[in-house]
C-alpha positions in Angstrom: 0.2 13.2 130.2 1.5 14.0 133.9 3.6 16.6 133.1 0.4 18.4 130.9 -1.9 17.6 134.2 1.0 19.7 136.0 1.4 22.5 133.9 -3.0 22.7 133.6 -3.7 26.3 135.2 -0.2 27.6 134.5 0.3 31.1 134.0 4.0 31.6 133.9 4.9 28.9 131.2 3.3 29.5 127.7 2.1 26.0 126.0 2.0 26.7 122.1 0.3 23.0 121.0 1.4 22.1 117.5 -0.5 19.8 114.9 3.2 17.6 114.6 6.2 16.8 116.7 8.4 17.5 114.0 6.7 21.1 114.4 7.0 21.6 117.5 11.2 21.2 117.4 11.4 23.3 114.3 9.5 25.5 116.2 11.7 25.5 118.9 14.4 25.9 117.0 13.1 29.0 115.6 12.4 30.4 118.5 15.9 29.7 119.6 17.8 31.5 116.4 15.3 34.4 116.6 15.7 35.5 120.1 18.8 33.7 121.6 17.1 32.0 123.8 17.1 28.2 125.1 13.9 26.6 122.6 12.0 23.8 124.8 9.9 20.7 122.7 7.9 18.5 124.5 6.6 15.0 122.8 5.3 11.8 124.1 7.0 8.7 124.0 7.6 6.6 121.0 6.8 7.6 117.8 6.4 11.2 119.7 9.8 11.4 120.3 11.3 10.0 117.2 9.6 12.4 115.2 11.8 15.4 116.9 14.7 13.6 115.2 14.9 15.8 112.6 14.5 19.4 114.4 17.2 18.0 117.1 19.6 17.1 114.0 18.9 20.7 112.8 19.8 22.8 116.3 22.7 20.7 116.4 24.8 21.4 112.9 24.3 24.7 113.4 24.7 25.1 116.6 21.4 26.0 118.3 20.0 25.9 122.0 17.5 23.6 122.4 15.7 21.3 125.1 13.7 18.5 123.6 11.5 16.9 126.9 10.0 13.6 125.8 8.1 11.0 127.6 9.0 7.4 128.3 7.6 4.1 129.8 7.6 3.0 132.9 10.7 2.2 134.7 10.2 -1.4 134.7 9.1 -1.5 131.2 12.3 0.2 129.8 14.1 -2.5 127.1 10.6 -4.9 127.0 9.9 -3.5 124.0 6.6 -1.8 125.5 3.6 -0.2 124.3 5.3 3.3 122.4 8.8 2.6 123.9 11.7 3.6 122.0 15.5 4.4 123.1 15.2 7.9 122.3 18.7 8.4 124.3 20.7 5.9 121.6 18.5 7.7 118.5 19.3 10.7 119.4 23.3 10.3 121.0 24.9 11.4 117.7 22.6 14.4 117.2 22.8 16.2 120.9 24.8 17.9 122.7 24.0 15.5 126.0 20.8 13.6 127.2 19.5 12.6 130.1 17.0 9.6 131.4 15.6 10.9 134.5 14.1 7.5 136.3 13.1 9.3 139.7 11.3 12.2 140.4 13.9 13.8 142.6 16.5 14.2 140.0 13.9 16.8 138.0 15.3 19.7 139.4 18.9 19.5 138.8 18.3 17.8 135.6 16.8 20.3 133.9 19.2 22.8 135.2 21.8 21.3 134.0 20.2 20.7 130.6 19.4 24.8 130.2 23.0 25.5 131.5 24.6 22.9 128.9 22.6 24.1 125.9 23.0 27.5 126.0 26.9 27.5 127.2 30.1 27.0 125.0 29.2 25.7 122.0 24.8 26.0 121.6 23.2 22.1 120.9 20.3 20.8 121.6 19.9 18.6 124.8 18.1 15.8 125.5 15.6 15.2 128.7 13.6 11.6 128.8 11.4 11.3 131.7 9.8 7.7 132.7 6.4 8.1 133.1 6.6 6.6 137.1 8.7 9.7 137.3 6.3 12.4 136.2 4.0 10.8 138.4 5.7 10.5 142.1 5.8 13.5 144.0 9.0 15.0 144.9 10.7 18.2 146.6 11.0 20.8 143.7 14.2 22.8 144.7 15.8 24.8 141.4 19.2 24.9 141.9 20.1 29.0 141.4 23.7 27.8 140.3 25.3 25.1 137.9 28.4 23.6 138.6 29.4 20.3 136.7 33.3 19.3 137.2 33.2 17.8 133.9 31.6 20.3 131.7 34.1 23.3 131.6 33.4 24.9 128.3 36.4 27.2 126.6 34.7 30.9 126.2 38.0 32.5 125.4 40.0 32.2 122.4 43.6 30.9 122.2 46.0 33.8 122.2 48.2 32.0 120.8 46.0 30.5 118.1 45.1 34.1 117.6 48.3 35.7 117.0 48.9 32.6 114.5 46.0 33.2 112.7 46.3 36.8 112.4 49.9 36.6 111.0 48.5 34.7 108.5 45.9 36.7 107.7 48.8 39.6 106.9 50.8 37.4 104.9 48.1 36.8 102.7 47.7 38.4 99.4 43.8 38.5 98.9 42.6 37.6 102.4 38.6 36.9 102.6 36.8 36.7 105.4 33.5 34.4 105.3 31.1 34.6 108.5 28.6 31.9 109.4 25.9 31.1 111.7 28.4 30.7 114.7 29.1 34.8 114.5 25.8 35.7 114.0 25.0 33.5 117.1 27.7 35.1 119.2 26.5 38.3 118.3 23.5 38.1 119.8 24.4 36.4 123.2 26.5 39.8 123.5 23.2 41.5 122.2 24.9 43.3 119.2 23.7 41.3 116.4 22.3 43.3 113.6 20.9 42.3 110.6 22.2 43.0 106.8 19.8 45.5 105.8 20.7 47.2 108.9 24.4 47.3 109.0 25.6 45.8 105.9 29.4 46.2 106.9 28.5 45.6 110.4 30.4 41.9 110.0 34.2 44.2 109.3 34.7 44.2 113.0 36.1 40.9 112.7 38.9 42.1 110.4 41.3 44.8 110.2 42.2 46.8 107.6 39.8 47.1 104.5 42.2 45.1 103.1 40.6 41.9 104.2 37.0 41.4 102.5 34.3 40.0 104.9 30.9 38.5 103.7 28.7 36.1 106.1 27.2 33.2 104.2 23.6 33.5 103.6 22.9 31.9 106.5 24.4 34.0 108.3 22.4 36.5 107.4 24.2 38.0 105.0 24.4 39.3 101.4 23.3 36.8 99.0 22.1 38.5 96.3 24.4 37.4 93.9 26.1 34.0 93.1 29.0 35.4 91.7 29.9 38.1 94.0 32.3 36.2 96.0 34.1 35.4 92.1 34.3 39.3 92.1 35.8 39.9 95.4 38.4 37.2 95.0 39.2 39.0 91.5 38.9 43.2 92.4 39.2 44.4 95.5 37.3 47.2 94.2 34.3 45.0 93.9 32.0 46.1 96.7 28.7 45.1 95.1 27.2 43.0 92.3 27.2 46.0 89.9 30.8 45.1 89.0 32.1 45.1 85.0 31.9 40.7 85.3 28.2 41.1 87.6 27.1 43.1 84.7 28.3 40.4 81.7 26.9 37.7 83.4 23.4 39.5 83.5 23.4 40.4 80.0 24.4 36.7 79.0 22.0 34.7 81.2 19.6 37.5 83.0 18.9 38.5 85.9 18.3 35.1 87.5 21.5 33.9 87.3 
């Protein structure tokens, strides 16, 4: 509740309320594959915060920013087994990326920082931030740190030459290489702001390859073609096969229609 009485009035930060926690992190995570951005949940304590569970586990196998905010006891009253208190930091451990527990008021700042810079850098995941409620309440010096720096988070951006050059040869030596894009390309195709979507660009996922030797599909998932189950049985078989009106597309229609 201290952190709604602070953000009462405010103009820059849009507050969507939602009917259920669980919601609000799907939400968030929406928000986060549709636009690229970092998605921010906010849930009380307790059962609040537990039910996120499942929207955090989503943003994290496939890779999606997120910042789930929940609420916690007092100091004092952290491990008493208190009114709506839950270890939200242990629940959650496998299923983030990182979490914090912010126990005084003048860690906010670089907190949350860190949190946005950790979520949306390297590897997306969802973070966790777990404020005490003597915390939200004490008054502190809000300074937003304009740059991140943490010695022990150095994420790798760039690929491996080496690993590169490996994979490529072995792409060559192949004699029916197949290329299968998921959710991670998509995802950095966007933070470069050059995603596009099937129906737009249906070969727009051959930059990846080189020569049309190499077939490339993204999963459905990925935002791809997945009109037909038995279009990636086709590729593997005829090169030729570029869409699901192929000779074996077409027998498996006539034997089991259209919805097979």
């Amino acid at each position: 509740m201290p952190i709604f009485d602070a953000l009462y009035g405010e103009t820059e930060i849009k507050l969507i309320p939602m009917r259920h926690e669980q919601g609000a992190s799907h939400a968030a995570d929406g928000y986060a594959r549709a636009t690229g951005n970092v998605g921010v949940a906010l849930a009380t304590s307790g059962p609040g915060a537990t039910n996120l569970v499942t929207g955090i586990a989503t943003a994290y196998m496939d890779s999606i920013p997120m910042v789930a905010i929940t609420g916690q006891v007092f100091t004092h009253y952290i491990g008493s087994d208190a009114f709506q208190e839950c270890d939200i930091i242990g629940v959650t451990r496998p299923i983030c990326k990182h979490s914090y527990l912010i126990k005084n008021s003048d860690e906010v700042a670089d907190v949350v920082a860190e949190a946005f810079h950790i979520a949306k850098t390297g590897k997306p995941g969802p973070v966790i931030i777990d404020i005490a409620k003597d915390a939200q309440m004490h008054e502190t010096l809000f300074q937003y740190p304009e740059t991140v720096d943490i010695r022990s988070y150095k994420p790798q951006v760039h690929g491996d030459p080496t690993q590169i050059a490996k994979a490529a040869a072995l792409i060559k030596e192949a004699k029916r290489p197949y290329s299968l894009c998921r959710w991670w390309c998509r995802t950095c195709q966007r933070q470069r702001g050059t995603a596009t979507t099937y129906s737009q660009n249906p070969d727009s996922n051959y930059r990846y390859v080189d020569g049309p030797r190499c077939i490339s599909r993204n999963t459905s998932f990925g935002d791809g073609d997945a009109r037909h189950a038995w279009i990636l049985l086709c590729q593997l078989r005829f090169y030729r096969c570029r869409s699901c009106y192929c000779y074996w597309c077409k027998v498996r229609r006539s034997r089991y229609g259209r919805s097979q």
